[in-house]
C-alpha positions as CSV (number, residue, x, y, z in Angstrom):
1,X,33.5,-29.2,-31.3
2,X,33.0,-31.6,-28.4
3,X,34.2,-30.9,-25.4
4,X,33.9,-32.9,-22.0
5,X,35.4,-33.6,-19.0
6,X,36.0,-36.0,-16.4
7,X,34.5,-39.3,-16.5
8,X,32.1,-38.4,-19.5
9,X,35.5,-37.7,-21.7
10,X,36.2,-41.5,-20.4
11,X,32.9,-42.9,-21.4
12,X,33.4,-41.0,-24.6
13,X,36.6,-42.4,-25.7
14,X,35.6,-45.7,-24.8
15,X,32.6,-45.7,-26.9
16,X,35.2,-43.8,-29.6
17,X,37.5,-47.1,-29.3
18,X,34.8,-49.6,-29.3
19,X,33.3,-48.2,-32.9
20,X,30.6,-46.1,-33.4
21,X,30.9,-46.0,-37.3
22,X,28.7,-43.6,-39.6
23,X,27.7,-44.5,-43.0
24,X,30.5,-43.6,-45.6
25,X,30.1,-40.1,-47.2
26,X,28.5,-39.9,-50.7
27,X,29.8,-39.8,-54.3
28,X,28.5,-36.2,-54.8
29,X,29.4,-36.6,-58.7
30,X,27.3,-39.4,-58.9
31,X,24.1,-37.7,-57.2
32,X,24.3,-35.0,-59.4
33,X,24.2,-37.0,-62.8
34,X,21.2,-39.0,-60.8
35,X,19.3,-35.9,-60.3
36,X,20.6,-34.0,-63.6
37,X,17.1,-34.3,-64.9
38,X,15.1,-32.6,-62.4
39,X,13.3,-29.3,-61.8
40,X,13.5,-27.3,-58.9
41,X,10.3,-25.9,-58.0
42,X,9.4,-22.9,-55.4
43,X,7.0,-22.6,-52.8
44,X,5.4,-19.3,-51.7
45,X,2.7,-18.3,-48.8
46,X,0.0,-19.9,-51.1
47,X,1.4,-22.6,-51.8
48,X,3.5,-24.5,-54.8
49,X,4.1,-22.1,-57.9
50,X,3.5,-23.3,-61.4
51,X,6.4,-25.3,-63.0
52,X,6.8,-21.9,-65.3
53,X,6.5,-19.5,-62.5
54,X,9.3,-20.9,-60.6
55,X,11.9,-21.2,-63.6
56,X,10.8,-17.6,-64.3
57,X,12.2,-16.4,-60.8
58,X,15.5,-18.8,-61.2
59,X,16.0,-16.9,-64.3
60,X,15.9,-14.0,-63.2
61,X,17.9,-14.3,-60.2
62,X,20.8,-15.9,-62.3
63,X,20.6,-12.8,-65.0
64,X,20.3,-10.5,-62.0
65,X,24.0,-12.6,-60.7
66,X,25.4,-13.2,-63.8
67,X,26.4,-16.5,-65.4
68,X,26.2,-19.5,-62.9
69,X,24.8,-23.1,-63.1
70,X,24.8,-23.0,-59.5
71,X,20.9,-21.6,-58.8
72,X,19.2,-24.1,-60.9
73,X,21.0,-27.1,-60.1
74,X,21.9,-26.9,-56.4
75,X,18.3,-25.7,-55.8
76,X,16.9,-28.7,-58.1
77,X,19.4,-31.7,-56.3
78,X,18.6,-30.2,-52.5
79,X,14.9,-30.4,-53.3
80,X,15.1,-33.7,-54.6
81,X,17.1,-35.4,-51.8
82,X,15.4,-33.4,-48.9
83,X,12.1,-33.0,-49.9
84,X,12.0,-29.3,-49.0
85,X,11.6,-26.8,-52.1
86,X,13.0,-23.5,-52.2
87,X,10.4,-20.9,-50.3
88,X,9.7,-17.4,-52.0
89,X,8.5,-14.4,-49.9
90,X,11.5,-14.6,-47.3
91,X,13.4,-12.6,-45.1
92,X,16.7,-12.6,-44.1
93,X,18.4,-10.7,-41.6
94,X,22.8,-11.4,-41.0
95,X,23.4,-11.4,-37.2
96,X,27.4,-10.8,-36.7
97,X,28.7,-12.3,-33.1
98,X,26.8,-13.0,-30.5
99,X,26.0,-9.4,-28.7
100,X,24.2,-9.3,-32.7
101,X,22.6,-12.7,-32.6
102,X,21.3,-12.3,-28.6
103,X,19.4,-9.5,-29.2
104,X,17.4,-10.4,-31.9
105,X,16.7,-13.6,-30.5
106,X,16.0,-12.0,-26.7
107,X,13.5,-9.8,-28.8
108,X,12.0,-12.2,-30.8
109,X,11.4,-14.4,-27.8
110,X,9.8,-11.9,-25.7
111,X,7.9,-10.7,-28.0
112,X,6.3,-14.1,-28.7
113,X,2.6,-15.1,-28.3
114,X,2.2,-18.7,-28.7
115,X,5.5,-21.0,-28.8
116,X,8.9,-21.1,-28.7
117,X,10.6,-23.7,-29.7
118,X,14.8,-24.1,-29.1
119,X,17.3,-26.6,-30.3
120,X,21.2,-25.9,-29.3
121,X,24.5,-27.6,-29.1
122,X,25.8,-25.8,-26.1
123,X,23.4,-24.4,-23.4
124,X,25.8,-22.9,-20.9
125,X,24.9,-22.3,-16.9
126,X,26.7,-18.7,-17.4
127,X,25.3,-14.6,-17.6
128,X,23.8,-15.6,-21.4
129,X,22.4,-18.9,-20.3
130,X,20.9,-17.9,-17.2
131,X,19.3,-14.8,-18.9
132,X,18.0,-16.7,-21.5
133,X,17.0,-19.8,-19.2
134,X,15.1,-16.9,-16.9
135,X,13.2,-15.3,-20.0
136,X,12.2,-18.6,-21.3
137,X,10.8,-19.5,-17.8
138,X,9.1,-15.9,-18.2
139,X,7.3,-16.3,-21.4
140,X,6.5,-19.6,-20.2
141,X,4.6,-18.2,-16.8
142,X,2.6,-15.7,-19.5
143,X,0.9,-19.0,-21.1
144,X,3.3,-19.4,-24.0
145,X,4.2,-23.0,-25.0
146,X,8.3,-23.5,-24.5
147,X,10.4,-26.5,-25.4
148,X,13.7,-26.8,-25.3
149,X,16.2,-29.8,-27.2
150,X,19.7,-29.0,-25.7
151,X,22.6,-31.6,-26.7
152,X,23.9,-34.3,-23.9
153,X,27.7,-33.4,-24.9
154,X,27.5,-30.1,-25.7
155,X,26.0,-29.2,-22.1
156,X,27.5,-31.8,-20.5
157,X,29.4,-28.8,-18.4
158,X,25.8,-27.4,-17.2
159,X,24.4,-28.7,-14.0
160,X,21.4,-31.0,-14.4
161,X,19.4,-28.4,-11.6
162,X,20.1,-26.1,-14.2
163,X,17.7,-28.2,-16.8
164,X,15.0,-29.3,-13.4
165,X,14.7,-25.6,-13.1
166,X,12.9,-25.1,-16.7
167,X,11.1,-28.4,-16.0
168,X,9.6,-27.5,-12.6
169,X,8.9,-24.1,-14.9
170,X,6.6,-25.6,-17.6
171,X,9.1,-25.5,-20.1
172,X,9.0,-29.0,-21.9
173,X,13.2,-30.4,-22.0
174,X,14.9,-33.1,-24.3
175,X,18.5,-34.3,-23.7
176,X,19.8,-35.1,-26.8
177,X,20.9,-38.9,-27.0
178,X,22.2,-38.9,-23.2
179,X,26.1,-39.3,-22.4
180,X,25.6,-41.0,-19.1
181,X,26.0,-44.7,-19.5
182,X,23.2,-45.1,-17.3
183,X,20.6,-43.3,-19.9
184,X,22.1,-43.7,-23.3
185,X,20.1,-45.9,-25.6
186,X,23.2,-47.9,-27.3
187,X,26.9,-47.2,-27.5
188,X,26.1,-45.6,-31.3
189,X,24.4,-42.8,-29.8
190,X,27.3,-41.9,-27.8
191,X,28.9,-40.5,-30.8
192,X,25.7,-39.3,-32.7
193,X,25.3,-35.2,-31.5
194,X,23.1,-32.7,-31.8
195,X,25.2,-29.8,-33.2
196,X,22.1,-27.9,-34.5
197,X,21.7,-24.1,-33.5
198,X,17.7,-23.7,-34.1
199,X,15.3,-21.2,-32.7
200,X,11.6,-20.9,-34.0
201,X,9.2,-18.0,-32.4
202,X,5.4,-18.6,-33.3
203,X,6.3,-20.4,-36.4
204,X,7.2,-16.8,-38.3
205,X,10.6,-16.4,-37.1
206,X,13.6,-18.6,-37.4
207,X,17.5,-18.3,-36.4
208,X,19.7,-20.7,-36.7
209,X,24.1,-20.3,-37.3
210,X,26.9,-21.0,-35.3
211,X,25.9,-19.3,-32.1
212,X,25.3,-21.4,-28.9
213,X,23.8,-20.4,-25.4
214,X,27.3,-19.0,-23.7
215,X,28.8,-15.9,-22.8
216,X,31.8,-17.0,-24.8
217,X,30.2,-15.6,-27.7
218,X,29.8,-12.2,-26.2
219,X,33.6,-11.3,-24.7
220,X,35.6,-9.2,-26.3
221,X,38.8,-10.0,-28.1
222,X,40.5,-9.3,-25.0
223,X,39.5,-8.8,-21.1
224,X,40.3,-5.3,-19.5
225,X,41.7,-5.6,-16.2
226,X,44.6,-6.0,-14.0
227,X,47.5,-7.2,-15.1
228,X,47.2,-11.0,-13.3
229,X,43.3,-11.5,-15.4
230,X,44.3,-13.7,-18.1
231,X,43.8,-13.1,-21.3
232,X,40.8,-14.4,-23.3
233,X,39.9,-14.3,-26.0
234,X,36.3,-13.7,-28.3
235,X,34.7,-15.7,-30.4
236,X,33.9,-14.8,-33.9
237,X,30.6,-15.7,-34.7
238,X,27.5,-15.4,-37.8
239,X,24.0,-16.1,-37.4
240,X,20.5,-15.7,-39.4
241,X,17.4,-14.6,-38.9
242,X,14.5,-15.5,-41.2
243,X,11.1,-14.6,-41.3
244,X,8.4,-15.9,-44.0
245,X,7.5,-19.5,-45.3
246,X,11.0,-21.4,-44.9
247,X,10.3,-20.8,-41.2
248,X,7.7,-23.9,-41.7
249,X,10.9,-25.8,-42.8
250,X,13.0,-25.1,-39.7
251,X,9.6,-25.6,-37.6
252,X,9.4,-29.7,-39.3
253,X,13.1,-30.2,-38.4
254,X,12.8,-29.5,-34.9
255,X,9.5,-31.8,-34.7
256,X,11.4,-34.6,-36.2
257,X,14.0,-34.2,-33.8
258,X,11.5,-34.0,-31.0
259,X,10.0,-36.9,-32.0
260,X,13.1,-38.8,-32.1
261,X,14.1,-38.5,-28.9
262,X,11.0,-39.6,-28.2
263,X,10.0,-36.0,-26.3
264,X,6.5,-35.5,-24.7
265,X,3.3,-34.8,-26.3
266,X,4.2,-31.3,-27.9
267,X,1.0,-28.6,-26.9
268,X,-1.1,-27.5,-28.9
269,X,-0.3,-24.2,-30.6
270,X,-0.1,-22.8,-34.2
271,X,3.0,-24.4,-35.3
272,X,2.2,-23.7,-39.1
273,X,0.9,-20.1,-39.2
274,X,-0.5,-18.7,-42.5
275,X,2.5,-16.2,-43.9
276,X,2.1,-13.0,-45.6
277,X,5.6,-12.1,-48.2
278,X,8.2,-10.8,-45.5
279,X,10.9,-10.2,-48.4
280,X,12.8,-11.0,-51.7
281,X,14.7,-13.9,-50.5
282,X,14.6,-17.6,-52.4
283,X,15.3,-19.8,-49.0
284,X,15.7,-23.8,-48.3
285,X,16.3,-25.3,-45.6
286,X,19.3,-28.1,-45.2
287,X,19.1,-30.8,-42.4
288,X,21.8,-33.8,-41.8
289,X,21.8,-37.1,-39.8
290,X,23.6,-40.1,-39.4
291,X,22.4,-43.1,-41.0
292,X,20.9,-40.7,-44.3
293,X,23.0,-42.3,-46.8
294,X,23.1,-38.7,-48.6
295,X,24.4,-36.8,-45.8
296,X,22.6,-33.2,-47.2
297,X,24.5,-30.4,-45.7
298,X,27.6,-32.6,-47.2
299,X,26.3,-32.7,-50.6
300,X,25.0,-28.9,-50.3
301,X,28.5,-27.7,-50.0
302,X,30.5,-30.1,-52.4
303,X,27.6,-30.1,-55.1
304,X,28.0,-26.2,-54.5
305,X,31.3,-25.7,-55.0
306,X,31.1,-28.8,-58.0
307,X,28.8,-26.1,-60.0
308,X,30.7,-22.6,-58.9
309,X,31.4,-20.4,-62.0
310,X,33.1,-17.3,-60.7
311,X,33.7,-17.5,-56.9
312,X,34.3,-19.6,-53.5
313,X,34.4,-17.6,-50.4
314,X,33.8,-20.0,-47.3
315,X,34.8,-19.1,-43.8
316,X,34.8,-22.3,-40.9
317,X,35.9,-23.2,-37.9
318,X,37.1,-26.5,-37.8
319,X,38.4,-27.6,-41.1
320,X,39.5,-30.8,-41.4
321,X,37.8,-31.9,-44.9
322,X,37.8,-35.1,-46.5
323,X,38.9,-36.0,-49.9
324,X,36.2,-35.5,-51.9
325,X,36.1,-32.0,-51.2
326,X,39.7,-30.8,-51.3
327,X,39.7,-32.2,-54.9
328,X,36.0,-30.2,-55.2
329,X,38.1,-26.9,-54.1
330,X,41.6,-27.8,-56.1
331,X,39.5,-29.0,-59.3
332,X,37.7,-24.9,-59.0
333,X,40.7,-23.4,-59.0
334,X,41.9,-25.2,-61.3
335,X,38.7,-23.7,-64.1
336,X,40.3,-20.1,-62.9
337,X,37.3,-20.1,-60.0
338,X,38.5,-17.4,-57.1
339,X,38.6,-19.9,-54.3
340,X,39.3,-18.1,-50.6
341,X,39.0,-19.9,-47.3
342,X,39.3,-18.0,-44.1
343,X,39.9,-20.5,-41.4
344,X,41.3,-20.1,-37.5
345,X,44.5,-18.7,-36.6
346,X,43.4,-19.8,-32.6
347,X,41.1,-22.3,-31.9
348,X,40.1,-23.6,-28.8
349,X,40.9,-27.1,-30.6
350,X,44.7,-27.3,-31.5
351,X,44.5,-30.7,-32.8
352,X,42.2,-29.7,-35.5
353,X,43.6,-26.4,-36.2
354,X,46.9,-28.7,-36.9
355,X,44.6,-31.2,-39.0
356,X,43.7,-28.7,-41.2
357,X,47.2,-26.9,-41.4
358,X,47.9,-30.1,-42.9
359,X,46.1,-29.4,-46.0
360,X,47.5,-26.0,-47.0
361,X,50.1,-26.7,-48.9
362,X,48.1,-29.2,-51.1
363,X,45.5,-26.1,-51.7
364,X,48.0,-23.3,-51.9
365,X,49.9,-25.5,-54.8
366,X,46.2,-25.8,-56.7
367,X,45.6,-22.1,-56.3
368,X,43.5,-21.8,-53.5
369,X,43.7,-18.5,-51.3
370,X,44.0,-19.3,-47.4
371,X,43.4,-16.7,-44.6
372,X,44.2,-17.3,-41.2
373,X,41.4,-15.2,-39.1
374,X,43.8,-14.0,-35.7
375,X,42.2,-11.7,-33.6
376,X,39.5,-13.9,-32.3
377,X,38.6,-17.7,-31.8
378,X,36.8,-18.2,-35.1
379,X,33.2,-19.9,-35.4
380,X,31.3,-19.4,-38.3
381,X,30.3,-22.0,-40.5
382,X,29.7,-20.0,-43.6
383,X,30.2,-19.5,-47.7
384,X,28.7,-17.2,-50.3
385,X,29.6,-18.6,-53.8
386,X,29.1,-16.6,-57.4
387,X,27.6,-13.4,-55.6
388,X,24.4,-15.1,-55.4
389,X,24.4,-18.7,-53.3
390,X,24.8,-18.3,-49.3
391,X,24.5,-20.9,-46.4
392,X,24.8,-20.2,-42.8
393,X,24.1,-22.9,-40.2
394,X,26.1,-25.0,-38.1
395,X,28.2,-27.6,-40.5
396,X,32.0,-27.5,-40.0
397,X,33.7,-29.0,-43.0
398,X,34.9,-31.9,-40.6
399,X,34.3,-35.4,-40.7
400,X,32.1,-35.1,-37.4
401,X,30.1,-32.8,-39.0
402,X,29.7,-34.5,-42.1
403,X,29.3,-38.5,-40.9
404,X,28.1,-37.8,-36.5
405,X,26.2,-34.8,-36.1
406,X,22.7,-33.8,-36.8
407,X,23.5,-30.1,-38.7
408,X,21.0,-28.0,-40.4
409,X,22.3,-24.4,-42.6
410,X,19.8,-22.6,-44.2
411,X,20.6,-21.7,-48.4
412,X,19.8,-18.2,-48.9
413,X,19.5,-17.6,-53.1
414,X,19.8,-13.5,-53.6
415,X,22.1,-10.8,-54.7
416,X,21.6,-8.5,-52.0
417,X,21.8,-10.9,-48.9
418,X,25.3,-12.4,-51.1
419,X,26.5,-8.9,-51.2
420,X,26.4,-8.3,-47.5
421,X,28.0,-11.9,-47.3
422,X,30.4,-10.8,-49.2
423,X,31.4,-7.5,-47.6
424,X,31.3,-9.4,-44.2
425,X,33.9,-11.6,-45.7
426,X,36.2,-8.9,-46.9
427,X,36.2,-7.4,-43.4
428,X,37.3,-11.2,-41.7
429,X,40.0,-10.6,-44.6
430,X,41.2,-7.6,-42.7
431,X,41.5,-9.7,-39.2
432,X,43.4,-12.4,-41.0
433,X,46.3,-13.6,-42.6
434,X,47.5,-14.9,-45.8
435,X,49.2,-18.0,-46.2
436,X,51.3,-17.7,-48.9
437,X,53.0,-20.9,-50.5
438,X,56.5,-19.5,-50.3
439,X,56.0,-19.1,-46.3
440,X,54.4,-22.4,-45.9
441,X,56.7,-24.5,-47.7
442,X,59.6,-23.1,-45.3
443,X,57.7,-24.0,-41.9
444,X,59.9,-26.4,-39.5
445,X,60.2,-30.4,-39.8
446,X,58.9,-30.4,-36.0
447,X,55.7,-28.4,-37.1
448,X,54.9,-30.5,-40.4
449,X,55.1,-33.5,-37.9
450,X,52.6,-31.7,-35.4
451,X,50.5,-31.4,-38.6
452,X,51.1,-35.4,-39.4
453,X,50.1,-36.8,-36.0
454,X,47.2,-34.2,-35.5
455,X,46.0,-35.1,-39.2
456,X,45.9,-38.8,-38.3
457,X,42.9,-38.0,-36.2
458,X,41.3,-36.5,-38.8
459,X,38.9,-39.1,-38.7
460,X,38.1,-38.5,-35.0
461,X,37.8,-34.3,-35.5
């Protein structure tokens, strides 16, 4: 979520009232009747399979799942609007929180010989971010090629000195479409963040998720103390780490970025490495920005949950979804689909926790299962659909996710990695809530009007 202070909040809101309009959301239906017709083809460390080879592998993936359209199609319609096939010969590794997440990137990052490169929403001038800043600044002294893109609004709370210190360090820095007035290119940008969570070590290991650089991610649901330390509270987090050819895929994102900020000469290094099979795992890779008329990680979920056969387990943050997809998750129910959403019970937003209260009773009356996740500040952005079909990444199923932000989320295809998505889901089950119809039709007037006037910035969330 974005979150400034001060006189950037002002510039913000100003920019907010002025316009800063995104290009309308997709008809999802319609792209998938466009793109009926195609063939999704895989690529592996050599290269681009044969037409036969690759619908061998879908086919067996979907008997290994069980019957779903869902592997075919969604794989066929991502390739087809992105460019990027699905990549055989992965990896993947879940990271749960951050204490998870930090210490298989800290590894990863030390451990590396030629680059590093970093994209983040949130880079934070706390014990995480200075550790992080200070190995980066390390690896960099040993010869290895750094660059870091960190997001204008989401580290608009870290001193700039913090930033000249990586600089003056060798470590190569973008600000993401600048919130000062006196750097940013055009009032448009204002609104247009970078909300991506990327990091790519020597082009053979990925990580991207939900995880930013803050030590919010690493406190504990509550603080041991005296009796005057406030309470705070922990954030609930889910990561992935990938190693094997879709690395190549995050590794073009973060160039594209790079080069649209207009960032310096990269160095030379092996960006592209040659890869040897590092797993089972069918991967893609799922980037957004404003302007694409088929707003991908949009399409990636709806077109997902269009095509779902048996099951609809997604966990976020911030939901606040737009038409299109509440009748995508009502209509699923509605074919006897098991649709469960575990969303925040706290937030560190109330009006969008509110905004999306506003839609329960809609999705309890179509079937829906809501869980409200309590013991923590929730912060995944995740969904594992028919036992076989994951994403992780950084999308929140908000309008400023879908129409503002640049997102990626990688698509992970395989029963195992599903499985463990699964079990992880059933356990945030356990920390949460249900929402039952009977309960939420009996809330108070003065709370369904908190719900109203929150839900009227929908469009703003």
């Amino acid at each position: 979520m974005v979150r400034v202070k001060g006189l950037a909040l002002l510039w913000l809101l100003s920019i907010l009232v002025l316009g800063g309009c995104a290009t309308a959301l997709p008809d999802v239906s319609a792209l998938m009747e466009e793109k009926a017709a195609k063939s999704a083809t895989i690529s592996g460390p050599g290269g681009k399979l044969k037409s036969a080879n690759s619908e061998q592998i879908l086919s067996r993936l979907e008997q290994k799942a069980g019957p779903t359209d869902l592997v075919q199609i969604n794989a066929a319609l991502m390739e087809s609007l992105s460019g990027n096939p699905l990549t055989t010969g992965n990896k993947a590794t879940l990271l749960v929180d951050g204490a998870a997440t930090y210490a298989a990137i800290f590894k990863a990052v030390a451990e590396a010989k030629d680059h590093i490169n970093v994209e983040t929403y949130q880079f934070e001038d706390d014990e995480i971010g200075r550790r992080f800043s200070d190995l980066l600044l390390r690896k960099r002294a040993e010869g290895i090629q750094v660059n870091l893109i960190f997001d204008s609004v989401g580290s608009s709370n870290t001193p700039a000195a913090f930033f000249e210190k990586l600089r003056e360090g060798g470590v190569k820095v973008v600000e993401f479409n600048p919130l000062s007035p006196l750097k940013a290119k055009s009032s448009e940008l204002v609104t247009h963040r970078d909300h991506r969570k990327v990091v790519v070590v020597d082009g053979m290991t990925a990580f991207t998720g939900g995880v930013n650089f803050s030590s919010v991610y690493s406190s504990s649901p509550s603080r041991s103390g005296g009796s005057q330390e406030r309470r705070r509270p922990g954030w609930r987090d889910t990561h992935v780490m990938i190693e094997g050819p879709a690395v190549a895929q995050f590794q073009t994102s973060f160039m594209q970025t790079w080069q649209s900020q207009n960032g310096p000469p990269l160095d030379a290094a092996d960006y592209f490495p040659r890869f040897e099979p590092r797993g089972t795992e069918l991967i893609t890779v799922v980037g957004s920005t404003p302007g694409d008329p088929n707003r991908l990680t949009y399409v990636m979920y709806v077109s997902a949950i269009k095509q779902a056969s048996r099951s609809i387990h997604i966990t976020n943050s911030y939901f606040v979804p737009d038409r299109q997809t509440l009748d995508s998750l009502e209509e699923a129910a509605g074919r006897g689909v098991d649709v469960a959403l575990i969303v925040p019970g706290v937030s560190d937003s109330n009006l969008a926790l509110y905004a999306g209260r506003s839609y329960y009773e809609d999705l309890l009356e179509a079937g829906v299962k809501v869980y409200e996740h309590n013991d923590r500040v929730l912060h995944a952005k995740t969904a594992v659909i028919d036992g076989v079909w994951s994403t992780i990444g950084s999308t929140n199923f908000d309008l400023w996710s879908f129409m503002r932000n640049d997102e990626l989320n990688a698509i992970i295809l395989g029963v195992d990695f599903a499985n463990q998505m699964e079990s992880l889901f059933k356990r945030d089950i356990g920390a949460s809530s249900e929402v039952t119809r009977q309960e939420w039709s009996g809330r108070p007037i003065w709370t369904r009007m908190r719900e109203w006037i929150a839900r009227l910035m929908a469009h703003w969330l």
